[in-house]
N, C-alpha and C positions, 0 to 999 in steps of 0.2 A: 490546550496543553502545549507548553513550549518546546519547539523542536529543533534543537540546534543543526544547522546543515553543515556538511563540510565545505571546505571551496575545492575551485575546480583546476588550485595552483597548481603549478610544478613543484617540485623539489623536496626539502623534507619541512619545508613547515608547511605545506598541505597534506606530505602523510601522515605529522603529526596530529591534523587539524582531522582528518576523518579515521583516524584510529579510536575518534572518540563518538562515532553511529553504533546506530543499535545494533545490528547483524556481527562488524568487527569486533563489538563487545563480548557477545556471544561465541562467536568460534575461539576468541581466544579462552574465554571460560573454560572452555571443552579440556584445555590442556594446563592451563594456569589459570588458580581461580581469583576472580575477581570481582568484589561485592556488590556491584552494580551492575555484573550480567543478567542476573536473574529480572530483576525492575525491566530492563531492557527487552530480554525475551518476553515480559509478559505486554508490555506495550506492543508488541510486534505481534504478538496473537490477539491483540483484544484491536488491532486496528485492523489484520487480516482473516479474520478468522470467516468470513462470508462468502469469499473464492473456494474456498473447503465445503462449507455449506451445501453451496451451490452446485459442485461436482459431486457430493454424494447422493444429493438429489437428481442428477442426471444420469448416476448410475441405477438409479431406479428406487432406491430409497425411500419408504414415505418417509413424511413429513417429521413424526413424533419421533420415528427411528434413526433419521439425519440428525435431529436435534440434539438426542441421547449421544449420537455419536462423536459429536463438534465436541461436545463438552465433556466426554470423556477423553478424548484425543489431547485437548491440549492440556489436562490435567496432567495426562501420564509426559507430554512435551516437556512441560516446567519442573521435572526429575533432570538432573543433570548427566547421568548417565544418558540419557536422550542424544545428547550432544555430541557426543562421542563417534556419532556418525558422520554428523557433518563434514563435508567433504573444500575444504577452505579453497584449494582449487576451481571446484564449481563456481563456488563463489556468491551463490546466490539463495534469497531465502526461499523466494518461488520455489524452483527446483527442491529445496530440501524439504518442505513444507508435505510437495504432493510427493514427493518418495513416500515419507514417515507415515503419510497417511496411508497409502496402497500397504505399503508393509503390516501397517495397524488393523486394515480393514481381514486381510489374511490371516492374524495371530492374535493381537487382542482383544479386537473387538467380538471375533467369533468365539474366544471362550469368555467373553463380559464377565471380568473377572468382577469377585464381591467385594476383593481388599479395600480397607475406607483411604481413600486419599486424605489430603491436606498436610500433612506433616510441616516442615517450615515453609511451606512455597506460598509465594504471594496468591493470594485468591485472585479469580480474573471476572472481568465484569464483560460477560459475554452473551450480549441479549438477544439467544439465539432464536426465541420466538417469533422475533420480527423478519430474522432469516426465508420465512415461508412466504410474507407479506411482497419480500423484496421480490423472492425467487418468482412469484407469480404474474409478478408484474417485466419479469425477463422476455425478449421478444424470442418466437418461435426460431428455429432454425436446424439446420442438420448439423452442429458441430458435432465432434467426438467429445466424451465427457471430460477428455486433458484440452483440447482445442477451447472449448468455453470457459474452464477452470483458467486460462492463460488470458481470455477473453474478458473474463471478468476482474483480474487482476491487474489486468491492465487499464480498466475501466473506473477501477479504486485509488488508482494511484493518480491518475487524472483527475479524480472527485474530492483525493486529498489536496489535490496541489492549489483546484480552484480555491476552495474551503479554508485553506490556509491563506492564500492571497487576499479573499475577502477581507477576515478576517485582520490582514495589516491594513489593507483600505479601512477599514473601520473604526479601527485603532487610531488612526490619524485625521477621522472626520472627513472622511471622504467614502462613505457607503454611497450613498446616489450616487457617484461619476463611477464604483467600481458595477453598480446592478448597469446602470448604463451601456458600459463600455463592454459589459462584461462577452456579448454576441460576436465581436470582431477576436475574439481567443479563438472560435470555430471560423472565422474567414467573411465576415462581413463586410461590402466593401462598397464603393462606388457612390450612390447618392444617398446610402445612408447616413455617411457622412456629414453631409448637409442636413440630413433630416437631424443627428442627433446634437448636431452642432445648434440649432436651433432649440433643441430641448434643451442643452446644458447651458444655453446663450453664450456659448465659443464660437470662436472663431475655428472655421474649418480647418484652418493651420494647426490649431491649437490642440483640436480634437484627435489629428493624423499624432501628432508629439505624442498626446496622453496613452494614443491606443499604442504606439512604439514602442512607451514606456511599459504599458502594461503586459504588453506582450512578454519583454525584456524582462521582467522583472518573473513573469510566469516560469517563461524554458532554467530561471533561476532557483525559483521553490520546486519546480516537479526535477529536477537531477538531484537538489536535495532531499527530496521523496524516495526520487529511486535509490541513493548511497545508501539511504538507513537499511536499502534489502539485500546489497552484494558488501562483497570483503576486501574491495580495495576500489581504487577509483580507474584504475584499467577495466573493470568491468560496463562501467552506468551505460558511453556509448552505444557498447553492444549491445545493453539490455533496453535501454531504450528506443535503438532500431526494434526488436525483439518487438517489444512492445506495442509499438506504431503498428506494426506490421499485424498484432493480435486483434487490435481492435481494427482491422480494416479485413476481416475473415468476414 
């Protein structure tokens, strides 16, 4: 799926340039509507929709009754009155995400209303049975069920970002040097160098450049990972500290 990123300019052709992510689509929908929010919101729950999953599973949850829940949640989300809440100050979809939910879990999920959804909203392809596959294979730990919910969201946006970089590697005929290279993104260093420079028959110099590049080109796709989930670009920064700091709980 193509996903255009914002850049990370100054001035006003970079506001113009990320006024056009999926979240700043979305809040401005809330108040002026615009035909393309909805598309938007629904890519933004069918690529998050697992950090919700996973927190209601750790609220105690089984598994059948998590799943019922996912998919009724972001049904009633893709209602545009939904939206309404959003708070474009916050700024972020995390944050709005697990509000909507805790409030949901309080009022509508406990009277599980009969009304039939669907009306015009794009249907969402959310295949939350594998949710339980993924959840089980979560390593143990004592977080709080927002602390791992933050944990795993952070750990999505990082799984997008590789997935997406592959993905140009590949495009350009270069999948072997990006599986290759791909270990020095986590911090590989020293003589493997030499070992993989012998695998790719580089030169060691050449191998330091590619992983530079690949590096550089990474901290490039995951900031345009994280814009598609806040409302302006004063927020990625912080969220990406945020972030760093979740997955290192």
């Amino acid at each position: 799926m193509s996903r255009p990123g914002p850049t990370s300019k100054s001035g006003q052709s970079g506001r113009r340039s990320f006024a056009t992510t999926r979240w700043s689509l979305v809040l401005a929908a809330a108040h002026d509507s615009r035909p393309d929010a909805q598309a938007a919101l629904a890519t933004l729950c069918e690529t998050y929709w697992y950090p919700l999953y996973a927190y209601a599973r750790r609220l105690g949850y089984k598994a059948e009754d998590a799943q019922d829940l996912t998919q009724e949640f972001f049904a009633l989300l893709l209602e545009k009155e939904s939206l309404r809440v959003a708070d474009p100050e916050r700024g972020r979809f995390r944050s709005f995400l697990l509000a909507s939910l805790n409030h949901f879990l309080t009022a509508e999920w406990r009277r599980r209303s009969a009304r039939k959804r669907g009306g015009g909203r794009l249907p969402l392809s959310l295949d939350v049975r594998s949710g339980e596959s993924r959840y089980s294979q979560e390593p143990s730990h004592d977080l709080t069920p927002e602390k791992a919910y933050e944990r795993r969201w952070a750990l999505l946006l990082l799984e997008q970002a590789v997935s997406r970089l592959r993905a140009e590697y590949a495009a350009s005929g270069k999948a072997a040097l990006f599986e290759r290279l791909a270990g020095f993104l986590s911090g590989e260093r020293g003589v493997l160098t030499q070992q993989v420079a012998g695998d790719l028959n580089m030169s060691e110099g050449a191998v330091r450049v590619a992983v530079h590049r690949l590096r550089q080109r990474y901290r490039q796709v995951l900031r345009a990972e994280v814009a598609h989930t806040v409302a302006g670009p004063q927020h990625i920064d912080e969220e990406l500290r945020h972030l760093m700091a979740a997955v290192g709980q």
